[in-house]
Residue frames as a rotation matrix with the C-alpha (Angstrom) as fourth column:
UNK 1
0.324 0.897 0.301 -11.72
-0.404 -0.157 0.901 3.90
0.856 -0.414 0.311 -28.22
UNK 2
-0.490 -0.606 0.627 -10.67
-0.849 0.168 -0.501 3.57
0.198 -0.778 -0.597 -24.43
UNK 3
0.137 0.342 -0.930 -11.45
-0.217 0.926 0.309 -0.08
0.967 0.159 0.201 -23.18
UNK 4
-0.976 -0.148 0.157 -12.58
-0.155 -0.026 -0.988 -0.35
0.150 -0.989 0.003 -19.53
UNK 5
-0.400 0.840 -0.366 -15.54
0.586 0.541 0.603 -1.69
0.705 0.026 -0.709 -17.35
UNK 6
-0.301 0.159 0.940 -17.40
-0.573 -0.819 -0.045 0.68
0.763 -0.552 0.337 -15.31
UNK 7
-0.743 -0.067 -0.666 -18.49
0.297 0.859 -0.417 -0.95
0.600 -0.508 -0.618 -11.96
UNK 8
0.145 0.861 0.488 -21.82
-0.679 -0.272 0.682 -0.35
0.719 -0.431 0.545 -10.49
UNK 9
0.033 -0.029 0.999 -22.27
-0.994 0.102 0.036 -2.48
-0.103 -0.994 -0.025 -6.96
UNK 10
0.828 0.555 0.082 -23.67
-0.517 0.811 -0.273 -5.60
-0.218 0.184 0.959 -8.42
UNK 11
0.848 -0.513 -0.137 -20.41
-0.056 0.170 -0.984 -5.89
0.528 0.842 0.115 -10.76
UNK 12
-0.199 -0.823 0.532 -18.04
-0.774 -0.201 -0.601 -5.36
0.601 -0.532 -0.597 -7.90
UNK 13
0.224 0.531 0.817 -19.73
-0.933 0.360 0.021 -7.75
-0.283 -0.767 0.576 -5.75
UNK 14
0.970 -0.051 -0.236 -19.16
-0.114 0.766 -0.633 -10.38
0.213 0.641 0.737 -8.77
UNK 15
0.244 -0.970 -0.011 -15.38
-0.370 -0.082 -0.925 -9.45
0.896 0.230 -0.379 -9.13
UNK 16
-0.120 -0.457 0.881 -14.89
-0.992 0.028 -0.121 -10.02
0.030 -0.889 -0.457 -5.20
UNK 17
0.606 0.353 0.713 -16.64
-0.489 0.872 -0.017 -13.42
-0.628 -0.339 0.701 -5.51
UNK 18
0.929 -0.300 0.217 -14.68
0.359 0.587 -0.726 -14.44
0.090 0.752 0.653 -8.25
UNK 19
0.235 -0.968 -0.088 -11.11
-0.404 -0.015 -0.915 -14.79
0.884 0.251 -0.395 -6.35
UNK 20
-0.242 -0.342 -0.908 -9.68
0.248 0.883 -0.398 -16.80
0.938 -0.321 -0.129 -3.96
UNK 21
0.506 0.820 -0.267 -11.69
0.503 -0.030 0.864 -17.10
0.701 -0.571 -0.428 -0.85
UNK 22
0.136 -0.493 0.860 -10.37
-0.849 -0.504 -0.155 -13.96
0.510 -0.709 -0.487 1.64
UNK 23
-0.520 -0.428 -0.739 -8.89
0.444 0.604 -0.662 -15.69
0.730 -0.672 -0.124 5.07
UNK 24
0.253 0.823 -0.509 -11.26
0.804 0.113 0.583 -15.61
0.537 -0.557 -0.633 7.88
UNK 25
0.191 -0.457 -0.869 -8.50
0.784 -0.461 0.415 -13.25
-0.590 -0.760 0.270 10.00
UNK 26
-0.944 -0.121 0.306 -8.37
0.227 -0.913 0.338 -11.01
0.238 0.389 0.890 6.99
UNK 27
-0.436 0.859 0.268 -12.39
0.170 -0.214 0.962 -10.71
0.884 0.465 -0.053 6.62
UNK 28
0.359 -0.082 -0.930 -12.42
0.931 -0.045 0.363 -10.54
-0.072 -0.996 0.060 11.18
UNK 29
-0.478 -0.855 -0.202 -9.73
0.850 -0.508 0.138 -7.73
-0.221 -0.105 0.970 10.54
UNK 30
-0.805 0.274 0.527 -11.98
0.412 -0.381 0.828 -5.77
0.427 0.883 0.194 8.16
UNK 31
0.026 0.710 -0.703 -14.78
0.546 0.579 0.605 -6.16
0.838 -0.400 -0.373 10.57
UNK 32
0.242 -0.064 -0.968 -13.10
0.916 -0.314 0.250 -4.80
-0.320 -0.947 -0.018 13.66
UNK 33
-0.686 0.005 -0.727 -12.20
0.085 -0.993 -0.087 -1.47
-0.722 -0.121 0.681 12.03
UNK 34
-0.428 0.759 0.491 -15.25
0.163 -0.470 0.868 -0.77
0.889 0.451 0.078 10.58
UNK 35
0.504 0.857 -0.110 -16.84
0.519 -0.199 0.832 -0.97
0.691 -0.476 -0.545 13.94
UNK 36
0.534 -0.209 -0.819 -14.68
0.775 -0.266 0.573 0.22
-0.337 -0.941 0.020 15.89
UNK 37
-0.666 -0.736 -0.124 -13.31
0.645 -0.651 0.401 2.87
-0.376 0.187 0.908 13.35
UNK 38
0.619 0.722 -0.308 -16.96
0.227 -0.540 -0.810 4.14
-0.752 0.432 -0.498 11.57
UNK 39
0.997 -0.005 -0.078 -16.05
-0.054 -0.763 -0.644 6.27
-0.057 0.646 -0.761 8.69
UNK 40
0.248 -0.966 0.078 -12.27
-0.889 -0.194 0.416 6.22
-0.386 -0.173 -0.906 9.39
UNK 41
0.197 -0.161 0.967 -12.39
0.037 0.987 0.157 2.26
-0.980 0.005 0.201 7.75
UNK 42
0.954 0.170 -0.247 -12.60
-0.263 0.083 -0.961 4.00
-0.143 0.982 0.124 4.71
UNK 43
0.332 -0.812 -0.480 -8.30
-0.935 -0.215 -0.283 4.01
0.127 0.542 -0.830 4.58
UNK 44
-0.329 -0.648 0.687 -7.97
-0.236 0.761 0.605 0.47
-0.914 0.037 -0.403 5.05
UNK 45
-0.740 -0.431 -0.516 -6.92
-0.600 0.074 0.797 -1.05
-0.305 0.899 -0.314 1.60
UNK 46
0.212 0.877 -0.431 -9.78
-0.963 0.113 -0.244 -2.55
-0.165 0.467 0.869 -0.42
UNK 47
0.441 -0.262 0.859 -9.82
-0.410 0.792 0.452 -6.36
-0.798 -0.551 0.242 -0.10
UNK 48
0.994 -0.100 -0.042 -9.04
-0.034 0.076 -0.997 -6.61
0.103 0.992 0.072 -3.98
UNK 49
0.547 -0.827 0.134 -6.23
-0.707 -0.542 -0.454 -4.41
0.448 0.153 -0.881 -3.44
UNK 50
0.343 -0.430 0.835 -4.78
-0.782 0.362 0.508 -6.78
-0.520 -0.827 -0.212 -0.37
UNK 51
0.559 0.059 0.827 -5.12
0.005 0.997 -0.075 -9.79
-0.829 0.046 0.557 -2.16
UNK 52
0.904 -0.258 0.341 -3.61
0.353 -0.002 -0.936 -8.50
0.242 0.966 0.089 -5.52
UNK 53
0.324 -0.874 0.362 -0.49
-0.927 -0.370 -0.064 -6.83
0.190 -0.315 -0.930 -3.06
UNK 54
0.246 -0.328 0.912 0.03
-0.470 0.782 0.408 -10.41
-0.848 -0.529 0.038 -1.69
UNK 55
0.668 -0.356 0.654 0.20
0.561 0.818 -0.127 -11.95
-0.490 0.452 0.746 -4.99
UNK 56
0.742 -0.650 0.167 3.13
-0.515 -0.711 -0.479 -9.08
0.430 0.270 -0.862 -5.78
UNK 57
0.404 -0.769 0.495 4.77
-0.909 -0.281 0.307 -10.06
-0.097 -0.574 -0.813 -3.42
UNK 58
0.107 -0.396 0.912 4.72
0.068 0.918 0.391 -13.98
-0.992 0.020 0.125 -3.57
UNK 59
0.709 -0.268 0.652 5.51
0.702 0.189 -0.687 -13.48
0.061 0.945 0.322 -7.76
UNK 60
0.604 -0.776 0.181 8.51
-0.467 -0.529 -0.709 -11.36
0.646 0.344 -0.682 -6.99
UNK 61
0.494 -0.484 -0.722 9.59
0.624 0.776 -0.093 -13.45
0.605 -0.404 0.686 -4.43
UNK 62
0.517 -0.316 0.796 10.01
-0.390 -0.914 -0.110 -10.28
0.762 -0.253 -0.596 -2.37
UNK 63
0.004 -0.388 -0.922 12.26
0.646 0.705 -0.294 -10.81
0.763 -0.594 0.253 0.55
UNK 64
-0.755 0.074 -0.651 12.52
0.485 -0.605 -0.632 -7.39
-0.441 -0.793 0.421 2.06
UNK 65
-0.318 0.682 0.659 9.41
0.767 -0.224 0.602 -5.22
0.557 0.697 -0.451 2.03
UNK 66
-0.931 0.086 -0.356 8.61
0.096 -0.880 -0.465 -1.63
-0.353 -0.467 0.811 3.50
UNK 67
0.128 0.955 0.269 5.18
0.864 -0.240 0.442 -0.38
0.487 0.176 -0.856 3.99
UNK 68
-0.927 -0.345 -0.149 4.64
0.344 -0.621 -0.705 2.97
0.151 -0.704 0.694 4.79
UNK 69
-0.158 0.925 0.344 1.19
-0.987 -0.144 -0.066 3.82
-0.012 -0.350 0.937 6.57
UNK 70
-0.970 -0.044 -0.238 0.00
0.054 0.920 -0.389 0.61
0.236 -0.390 -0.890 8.46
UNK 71
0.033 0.981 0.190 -3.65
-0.694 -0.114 0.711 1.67
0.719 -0.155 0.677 9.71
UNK 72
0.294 0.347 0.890 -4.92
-0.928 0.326 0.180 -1.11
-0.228 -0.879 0.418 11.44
UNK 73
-0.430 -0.709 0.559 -2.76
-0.496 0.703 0.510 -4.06
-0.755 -0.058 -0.653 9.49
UNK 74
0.814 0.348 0.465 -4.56
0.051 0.755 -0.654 -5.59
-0.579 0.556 0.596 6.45
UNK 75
0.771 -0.591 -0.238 -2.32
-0.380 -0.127 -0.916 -4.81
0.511 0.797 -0.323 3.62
UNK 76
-0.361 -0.931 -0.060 0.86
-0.849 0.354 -0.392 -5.77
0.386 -0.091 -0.918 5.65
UNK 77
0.224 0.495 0.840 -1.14
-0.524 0.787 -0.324 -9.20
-0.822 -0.368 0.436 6.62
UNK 78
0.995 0.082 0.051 -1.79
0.022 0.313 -0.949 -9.75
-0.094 0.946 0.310 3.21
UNK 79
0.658 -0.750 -0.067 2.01
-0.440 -0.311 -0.843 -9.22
0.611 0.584 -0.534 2.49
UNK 80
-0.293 -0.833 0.470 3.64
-0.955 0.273 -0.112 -10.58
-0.036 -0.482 -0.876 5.12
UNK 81
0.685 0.552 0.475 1.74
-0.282 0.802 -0.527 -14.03
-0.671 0.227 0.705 4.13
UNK 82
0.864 -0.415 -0.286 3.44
-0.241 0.158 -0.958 -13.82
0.442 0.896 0.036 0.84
UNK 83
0.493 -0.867 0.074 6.85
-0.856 -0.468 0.221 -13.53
-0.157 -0.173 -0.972 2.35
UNK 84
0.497 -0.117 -0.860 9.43
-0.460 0.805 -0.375 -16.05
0.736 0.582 0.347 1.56
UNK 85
0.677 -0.458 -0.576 11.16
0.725 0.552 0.413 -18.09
0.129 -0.697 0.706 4.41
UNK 86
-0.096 -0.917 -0.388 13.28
0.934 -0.218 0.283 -15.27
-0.344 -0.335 0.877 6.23
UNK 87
-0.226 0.193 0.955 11.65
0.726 -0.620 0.297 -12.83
0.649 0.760 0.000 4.35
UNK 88
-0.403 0.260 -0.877 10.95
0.552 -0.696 -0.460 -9.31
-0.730 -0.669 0.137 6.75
UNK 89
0.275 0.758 0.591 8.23
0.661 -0.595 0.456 -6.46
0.698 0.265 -0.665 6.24
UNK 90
-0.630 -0.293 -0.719 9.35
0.748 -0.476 -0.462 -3.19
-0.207 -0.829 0.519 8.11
UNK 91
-0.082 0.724 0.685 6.07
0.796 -0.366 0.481 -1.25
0.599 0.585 -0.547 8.44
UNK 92
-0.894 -0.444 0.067 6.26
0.377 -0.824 -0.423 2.58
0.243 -0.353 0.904 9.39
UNK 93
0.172 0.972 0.159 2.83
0.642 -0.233 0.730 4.63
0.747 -0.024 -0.665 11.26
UNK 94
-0.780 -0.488 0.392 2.83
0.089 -0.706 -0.703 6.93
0.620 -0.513 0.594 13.80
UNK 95
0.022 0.724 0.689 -0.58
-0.915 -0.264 0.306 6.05
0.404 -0.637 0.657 15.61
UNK 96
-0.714 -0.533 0.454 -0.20
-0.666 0.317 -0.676 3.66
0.216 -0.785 -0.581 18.28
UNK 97
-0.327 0.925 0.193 -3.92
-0.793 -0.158 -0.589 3.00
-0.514 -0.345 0.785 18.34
UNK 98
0.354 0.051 -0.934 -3.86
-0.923 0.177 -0.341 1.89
0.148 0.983 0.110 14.98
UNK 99
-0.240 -0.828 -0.507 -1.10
-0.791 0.470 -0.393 -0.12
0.563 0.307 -0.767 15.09
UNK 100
-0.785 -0.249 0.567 -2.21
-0.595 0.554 -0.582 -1.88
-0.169 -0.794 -0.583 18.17
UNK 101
0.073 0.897 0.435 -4.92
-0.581 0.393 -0.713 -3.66
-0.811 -0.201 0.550 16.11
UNK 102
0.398 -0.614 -0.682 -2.80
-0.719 0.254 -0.648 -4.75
0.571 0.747 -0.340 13.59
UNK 103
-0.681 -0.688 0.251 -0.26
-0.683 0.473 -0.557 -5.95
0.265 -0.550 -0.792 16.24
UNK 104
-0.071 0.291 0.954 -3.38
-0.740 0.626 -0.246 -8.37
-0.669 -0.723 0.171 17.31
UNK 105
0.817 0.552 -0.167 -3.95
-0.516 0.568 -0.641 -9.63
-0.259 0.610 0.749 14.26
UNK 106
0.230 -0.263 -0.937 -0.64
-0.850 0.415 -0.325 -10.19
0.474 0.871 -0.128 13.01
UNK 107
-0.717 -0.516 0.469 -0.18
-0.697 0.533 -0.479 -12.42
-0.002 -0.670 -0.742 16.18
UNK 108
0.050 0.946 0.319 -3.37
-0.636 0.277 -0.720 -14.04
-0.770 -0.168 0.616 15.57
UNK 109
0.882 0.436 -0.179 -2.27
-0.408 0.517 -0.752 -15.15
-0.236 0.737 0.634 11.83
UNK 110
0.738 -0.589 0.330 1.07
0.481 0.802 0.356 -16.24
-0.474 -0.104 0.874 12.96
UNK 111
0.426 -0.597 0.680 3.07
0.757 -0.176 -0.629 -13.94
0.496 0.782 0.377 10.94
UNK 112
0.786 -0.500 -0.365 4.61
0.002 -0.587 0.810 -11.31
-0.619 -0.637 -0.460 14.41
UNK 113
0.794 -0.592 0.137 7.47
-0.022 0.198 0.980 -12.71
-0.607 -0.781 0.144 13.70
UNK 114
-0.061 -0.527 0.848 8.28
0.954 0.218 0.204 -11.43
-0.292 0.821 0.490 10.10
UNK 115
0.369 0.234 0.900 7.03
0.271 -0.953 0.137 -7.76
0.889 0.193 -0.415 10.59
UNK 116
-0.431 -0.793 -0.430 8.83
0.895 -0.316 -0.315 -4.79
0.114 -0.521 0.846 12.36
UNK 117
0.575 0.798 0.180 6.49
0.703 -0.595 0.390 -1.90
0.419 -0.098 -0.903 13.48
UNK 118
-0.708 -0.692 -0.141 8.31
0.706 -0.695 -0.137 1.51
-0.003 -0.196 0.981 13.77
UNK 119
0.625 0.781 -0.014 6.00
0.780 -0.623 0.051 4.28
0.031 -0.043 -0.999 15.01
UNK 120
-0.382 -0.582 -0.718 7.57
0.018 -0.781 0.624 8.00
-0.924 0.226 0.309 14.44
UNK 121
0.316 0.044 -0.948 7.30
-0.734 -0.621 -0.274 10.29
-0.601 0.782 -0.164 11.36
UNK 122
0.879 0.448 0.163 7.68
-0.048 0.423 -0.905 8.10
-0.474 0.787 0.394 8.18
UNK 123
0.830 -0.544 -0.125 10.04
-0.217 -0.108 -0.970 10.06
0.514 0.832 -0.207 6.46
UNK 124
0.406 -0.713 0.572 12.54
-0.911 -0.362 0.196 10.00
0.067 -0.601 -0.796 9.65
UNK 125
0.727 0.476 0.494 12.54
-0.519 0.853 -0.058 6.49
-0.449 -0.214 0.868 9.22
UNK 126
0.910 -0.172 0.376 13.03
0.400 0.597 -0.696 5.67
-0.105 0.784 0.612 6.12
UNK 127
0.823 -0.555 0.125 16.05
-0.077 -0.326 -0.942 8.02
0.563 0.765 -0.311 5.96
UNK 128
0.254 -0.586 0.769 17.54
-0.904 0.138 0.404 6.02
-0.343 -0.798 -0.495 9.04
UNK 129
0.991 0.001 0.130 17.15
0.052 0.913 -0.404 2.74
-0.120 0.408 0.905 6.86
UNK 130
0.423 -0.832 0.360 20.13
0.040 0.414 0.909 1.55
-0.905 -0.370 0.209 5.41
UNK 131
0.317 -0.039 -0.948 21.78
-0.812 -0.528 -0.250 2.88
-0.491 0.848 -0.199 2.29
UNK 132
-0.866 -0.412 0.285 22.46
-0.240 0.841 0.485 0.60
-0.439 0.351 -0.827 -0.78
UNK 133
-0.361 0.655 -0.664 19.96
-0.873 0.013 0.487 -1.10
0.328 0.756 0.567 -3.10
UNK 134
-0.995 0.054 0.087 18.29
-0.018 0.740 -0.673 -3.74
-0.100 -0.671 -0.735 -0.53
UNK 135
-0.246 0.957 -0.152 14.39
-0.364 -0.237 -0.901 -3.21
-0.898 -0.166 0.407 -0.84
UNK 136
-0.764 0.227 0.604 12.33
0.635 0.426 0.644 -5.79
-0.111 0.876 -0.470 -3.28
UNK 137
0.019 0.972 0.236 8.68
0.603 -0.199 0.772 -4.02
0.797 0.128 -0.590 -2.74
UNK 138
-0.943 -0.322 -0.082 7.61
0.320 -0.813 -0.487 -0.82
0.090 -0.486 0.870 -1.47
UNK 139
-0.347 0.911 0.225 3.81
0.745 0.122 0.656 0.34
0.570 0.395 -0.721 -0.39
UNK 140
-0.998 0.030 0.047 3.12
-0.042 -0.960 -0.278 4.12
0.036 -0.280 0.959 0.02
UNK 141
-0.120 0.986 -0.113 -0.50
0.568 0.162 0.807 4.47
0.814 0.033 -0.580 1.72
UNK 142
-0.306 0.065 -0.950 0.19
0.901 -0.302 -0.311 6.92
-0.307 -0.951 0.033 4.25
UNK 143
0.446 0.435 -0.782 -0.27
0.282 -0.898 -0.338 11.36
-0.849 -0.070 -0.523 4.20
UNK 144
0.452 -0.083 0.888 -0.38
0.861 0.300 -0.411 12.10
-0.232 0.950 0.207 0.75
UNK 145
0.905 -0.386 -0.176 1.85
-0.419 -0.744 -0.521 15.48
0.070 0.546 -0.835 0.78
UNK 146
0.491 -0.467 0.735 4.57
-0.617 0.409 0.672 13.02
-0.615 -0.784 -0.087 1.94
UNK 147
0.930 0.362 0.056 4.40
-0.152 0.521 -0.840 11.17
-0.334 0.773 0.539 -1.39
UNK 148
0.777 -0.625 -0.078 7.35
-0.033 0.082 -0.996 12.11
0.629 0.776 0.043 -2.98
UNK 149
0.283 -0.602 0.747 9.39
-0.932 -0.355 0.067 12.36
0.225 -0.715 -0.661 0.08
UNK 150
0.333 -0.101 0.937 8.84
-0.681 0.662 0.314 9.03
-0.652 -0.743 0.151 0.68
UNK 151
0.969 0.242 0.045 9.13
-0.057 0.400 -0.915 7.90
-0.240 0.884 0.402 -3.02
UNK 152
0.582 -0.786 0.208 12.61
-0.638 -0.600 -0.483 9.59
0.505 0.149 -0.850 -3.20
UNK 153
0.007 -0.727 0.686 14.05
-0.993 0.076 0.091 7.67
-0.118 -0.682 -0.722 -0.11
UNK 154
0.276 0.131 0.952 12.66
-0.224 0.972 -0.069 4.31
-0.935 -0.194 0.297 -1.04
UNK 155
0.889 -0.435 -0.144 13.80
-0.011 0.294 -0.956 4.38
0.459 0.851 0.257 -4.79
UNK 156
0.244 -0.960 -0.137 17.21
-0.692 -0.074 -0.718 5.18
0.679 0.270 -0.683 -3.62
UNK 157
-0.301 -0.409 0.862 17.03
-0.888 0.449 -0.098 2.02
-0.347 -0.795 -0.498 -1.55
UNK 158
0.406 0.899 0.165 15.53
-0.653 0.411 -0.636 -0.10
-0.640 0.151 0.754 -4.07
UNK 159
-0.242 -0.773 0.586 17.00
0.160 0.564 0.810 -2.82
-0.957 0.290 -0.012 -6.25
UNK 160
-0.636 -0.096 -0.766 17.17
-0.754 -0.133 0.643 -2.86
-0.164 0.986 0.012 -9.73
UNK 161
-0.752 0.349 -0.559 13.59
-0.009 0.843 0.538 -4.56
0.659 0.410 -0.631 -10.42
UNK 162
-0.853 0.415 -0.316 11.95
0.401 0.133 -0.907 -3.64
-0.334 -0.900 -0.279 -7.11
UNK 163
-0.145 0.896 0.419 8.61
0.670 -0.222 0.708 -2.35
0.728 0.384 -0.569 -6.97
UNK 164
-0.961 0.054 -0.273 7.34
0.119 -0.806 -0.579 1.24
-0.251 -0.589 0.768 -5.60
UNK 165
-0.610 0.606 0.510 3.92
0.541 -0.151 0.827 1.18
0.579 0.781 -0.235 -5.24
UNK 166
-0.986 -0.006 -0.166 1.53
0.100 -0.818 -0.566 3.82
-0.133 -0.575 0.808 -4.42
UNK 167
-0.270 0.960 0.077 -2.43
0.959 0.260 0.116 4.27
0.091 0.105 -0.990 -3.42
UNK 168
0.339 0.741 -0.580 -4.87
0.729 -0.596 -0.335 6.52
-0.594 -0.310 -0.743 -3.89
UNK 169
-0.749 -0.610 0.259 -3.27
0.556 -0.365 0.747 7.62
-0.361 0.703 0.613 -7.06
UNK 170
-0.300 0.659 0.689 -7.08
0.675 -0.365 0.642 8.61
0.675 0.657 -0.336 -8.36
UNK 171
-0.945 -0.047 -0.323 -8.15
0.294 -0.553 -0.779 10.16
-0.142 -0.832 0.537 -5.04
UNK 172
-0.129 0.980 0.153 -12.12
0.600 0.200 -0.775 9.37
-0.790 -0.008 -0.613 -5.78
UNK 173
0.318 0.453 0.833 -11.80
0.942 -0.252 -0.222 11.22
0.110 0.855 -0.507 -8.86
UNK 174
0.834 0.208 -0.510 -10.83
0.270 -0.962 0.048 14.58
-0.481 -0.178 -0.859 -7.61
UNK 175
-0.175 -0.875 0.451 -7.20
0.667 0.232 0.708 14.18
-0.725 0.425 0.543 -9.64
UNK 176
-0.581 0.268 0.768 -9.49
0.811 0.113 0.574 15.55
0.067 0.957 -0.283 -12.44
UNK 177
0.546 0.725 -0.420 -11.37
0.826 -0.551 0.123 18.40
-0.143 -0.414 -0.899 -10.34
UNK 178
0.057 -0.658 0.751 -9.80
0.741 -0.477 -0.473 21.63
0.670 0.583 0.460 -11.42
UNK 179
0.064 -0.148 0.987 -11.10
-0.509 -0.855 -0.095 23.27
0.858 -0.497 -0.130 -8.29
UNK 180
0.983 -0.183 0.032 -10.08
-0.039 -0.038 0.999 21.36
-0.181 -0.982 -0.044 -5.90
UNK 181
0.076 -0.984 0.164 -6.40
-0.260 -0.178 -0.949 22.74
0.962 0.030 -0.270 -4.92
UNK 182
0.607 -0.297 0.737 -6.39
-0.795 -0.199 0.574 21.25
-0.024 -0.934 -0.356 -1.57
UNK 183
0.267 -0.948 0.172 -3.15
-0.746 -0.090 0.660 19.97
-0.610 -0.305 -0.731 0.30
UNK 184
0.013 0.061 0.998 -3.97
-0.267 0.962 -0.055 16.21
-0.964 -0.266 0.029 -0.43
UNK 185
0.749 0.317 0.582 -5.11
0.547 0.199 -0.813 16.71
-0.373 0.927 -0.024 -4.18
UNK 186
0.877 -0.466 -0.115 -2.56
-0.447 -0.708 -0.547 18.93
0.173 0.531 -0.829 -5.37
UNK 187
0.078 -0.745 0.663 -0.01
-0.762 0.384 0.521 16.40
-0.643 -0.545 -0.538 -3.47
UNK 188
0.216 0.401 0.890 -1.47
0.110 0.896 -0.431 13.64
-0.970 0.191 0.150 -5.76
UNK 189
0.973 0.199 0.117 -1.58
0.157 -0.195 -0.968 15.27
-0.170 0.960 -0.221 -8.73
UNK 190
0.414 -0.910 0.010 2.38
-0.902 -0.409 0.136 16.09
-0.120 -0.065 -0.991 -8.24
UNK 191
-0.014 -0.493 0.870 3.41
-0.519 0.747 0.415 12.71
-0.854 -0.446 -0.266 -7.71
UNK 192
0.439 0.512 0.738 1.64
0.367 0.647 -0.668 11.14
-0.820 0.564 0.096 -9.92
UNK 193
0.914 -0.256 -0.314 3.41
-0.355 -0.880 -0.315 13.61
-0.196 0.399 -0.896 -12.50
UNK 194
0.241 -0.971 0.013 6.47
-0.961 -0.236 0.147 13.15
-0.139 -0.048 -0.989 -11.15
UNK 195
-0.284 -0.228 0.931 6.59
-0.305 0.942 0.138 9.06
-0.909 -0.245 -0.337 -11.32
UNK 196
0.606 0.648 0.461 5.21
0.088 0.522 -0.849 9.41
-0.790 0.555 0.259 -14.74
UNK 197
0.751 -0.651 0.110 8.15
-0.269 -0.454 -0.849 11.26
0.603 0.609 -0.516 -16.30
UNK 198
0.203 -0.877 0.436 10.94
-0.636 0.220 0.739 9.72
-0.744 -0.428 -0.513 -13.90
UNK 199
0.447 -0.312 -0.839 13.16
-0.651 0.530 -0.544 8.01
0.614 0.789 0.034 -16.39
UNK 200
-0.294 -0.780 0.552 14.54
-0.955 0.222 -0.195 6.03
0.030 -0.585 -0.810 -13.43
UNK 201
-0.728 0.382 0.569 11.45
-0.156 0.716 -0.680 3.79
-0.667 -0.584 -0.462 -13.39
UNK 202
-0.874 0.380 -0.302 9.16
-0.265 0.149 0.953 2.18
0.407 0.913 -0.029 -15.53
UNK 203
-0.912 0.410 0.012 5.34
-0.113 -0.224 -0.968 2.98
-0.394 -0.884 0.251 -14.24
UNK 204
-0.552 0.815 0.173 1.34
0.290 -0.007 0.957 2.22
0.782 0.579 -0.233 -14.61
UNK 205
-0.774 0.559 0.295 -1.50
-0.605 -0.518 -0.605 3.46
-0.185 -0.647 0.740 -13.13
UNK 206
-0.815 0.259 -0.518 -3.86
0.130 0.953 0.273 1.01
0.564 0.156 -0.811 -12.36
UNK 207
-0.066 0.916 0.395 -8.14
-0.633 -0.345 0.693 1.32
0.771 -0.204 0.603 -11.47
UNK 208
-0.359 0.006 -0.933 -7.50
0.675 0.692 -0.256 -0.78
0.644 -0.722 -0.252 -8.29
UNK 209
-0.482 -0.317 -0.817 -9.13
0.870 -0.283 -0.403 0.79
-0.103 -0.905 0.413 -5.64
UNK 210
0.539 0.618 -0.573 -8.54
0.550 -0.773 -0.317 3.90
-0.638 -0.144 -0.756 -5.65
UNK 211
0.981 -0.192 0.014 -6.41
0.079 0.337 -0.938 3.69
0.175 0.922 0.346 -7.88
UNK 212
0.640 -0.763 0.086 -2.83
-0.160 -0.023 0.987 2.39
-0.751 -0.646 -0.137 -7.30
UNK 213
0.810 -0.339 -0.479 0.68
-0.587 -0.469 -0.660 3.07
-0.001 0.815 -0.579 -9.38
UNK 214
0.722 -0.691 -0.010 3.15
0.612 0.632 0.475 0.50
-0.322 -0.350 0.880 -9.78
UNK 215
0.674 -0.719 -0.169 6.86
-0.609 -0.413 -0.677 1.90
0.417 0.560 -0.716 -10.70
UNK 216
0.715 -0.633 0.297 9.73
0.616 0.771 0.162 -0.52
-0.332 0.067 0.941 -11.27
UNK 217
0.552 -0.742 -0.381 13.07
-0.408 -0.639 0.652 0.40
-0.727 -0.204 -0.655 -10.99
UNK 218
0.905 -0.035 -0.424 15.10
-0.378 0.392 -0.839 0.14
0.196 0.919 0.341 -13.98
C-alpha cells in the first residue's frame, strides 16, 4: 500500500510553520515578484523547496554550484547562504529583467560576492564551462525541452558524488495526462525517463514542489 500524505491548504500551511523561520530578505524577495510579476511568480521555487536546496548544499559542503534558470534569485539566495568560505555559485538566465531583481537582493543579503550571473542561452554556457569533474551541486529550473541538454553537460562536469537536481519533475500532474503531448510535457516525461534508467547516477523523485529529482553521480 503506497504511503504518502495528501496536502490540502491547511496541512501545507502547518508544514511551512514547522521549519526554520524563512529570512526576512528571502520572505521581501517572494513579495516583490509576486507583485511585480502577477501570475509569472508562479516559477519562483516554493519556499520549502529553497530552504531544503540550502540545506543540500550546506550537508554536502558544496563548494562549486551551477544553477541553471535564476528568475528573480530565491533559490540561488538560499544556496549561496549555504556556501562554504570560498565557495562560488555560477547562475545561468537569459532575462535581464529577471536577473536584475535577484542582483538586488543578493546585494542586500551580502552574498554578491559568491555568485556569478551569466545571461545568454544556458546550454552555450555550460558547454564553455570547464571540462573535468569540478561541480559539487547542480539545479536545473529553467525551459524544460532543454532538460537533457543541460543534464548531459553538467553530469560530464560533475564529481563523483555531486548532485544533479531537477524541478518540476511532476509538472502539476500533467506527467500522467496522456493527452497532453505538448513541448514542455513530453520534455518532462523524457527526462525524467532518461535519469531514471541512466546507470551513471543513482536517482529519486521527490513530492517537493512540484516535484524535484535528485541524481547522484556514481
Amino acid at each position: 500500500m503506497p504511503k504518502f500524505t495528501p496536502l490540502d491548504d491547511r496541512l501545507y500551511d502547518y508544514m511551512l510553520a514547522h521549519r526554520s523561520r524563512e529570512d526576512p530578505i528571502l520572505a521581501e524577495l517572494r513579495s516583490e515578484t509576486r507583485e511585480t510579476l502577477g501570475r509569472l511568480a508562479i516559477m519562483q521555487v516554493a519556499p520549502e523547496q529553497g530552504a531544503f536546496l540550502e540545506l543540500l548544499v550546506a550537508a554536502t559542503g558544496a563548494s562549486q554550484v551551477v544553477e541553471v534558470g535564476t528568475f528573480t534569485g530565491y533559490s540561488a539566495l538560499c544556496m549561496a547562504r549555504a556556501l562554504p568560505p570560498g565557495g562560488r555559485l555560477l547562475c545561468c538566465d537569459v532575462s535581464e529583467e529577471w536577473t536584475a531583481i535577484a542582483r538586488r537582493y543578493w546585494q542586500k543579503a551580502g552574498v554578491a560576492d559568491r555568485v556569478e550571473l551569466r545571461l545568454g542561452p544556458a546550454a552555450e554556457t555550460l558547454r564553455g564551462l570547464p571540462e573535468g569533474e569540478w561541480v559539487d551541486l547542480a539545479f536545473i529550473d529553467a525551459d524544460k525541452p532543454n532538460y537533457l541538454a543541460y543534464y548531459e553537460e553538467l553530469l560530464a562536469r560533475l564529481r563523483p558524488g555531486g548532485l544533479i537536481l531537477l524541478d518540476n519533475v511532476l509538472w502539476f500532474g500533467a506527467v500522467l495526462n496522456p493527452d497532453d503531448t505538448s513541448e514542455n510535457t513530453v520534455a518532462i516525461r523524457a527526462v525524467n525517463d532518461f535519469v531514471a534508467g541512466d546507470e551513471r547516477v543513482e536517482a529519486v523523485m521527490l513530492a517537493v514542489a512540484d516535484g524535484l529529482t535528485l541524481a547522484r553521480k556514481r
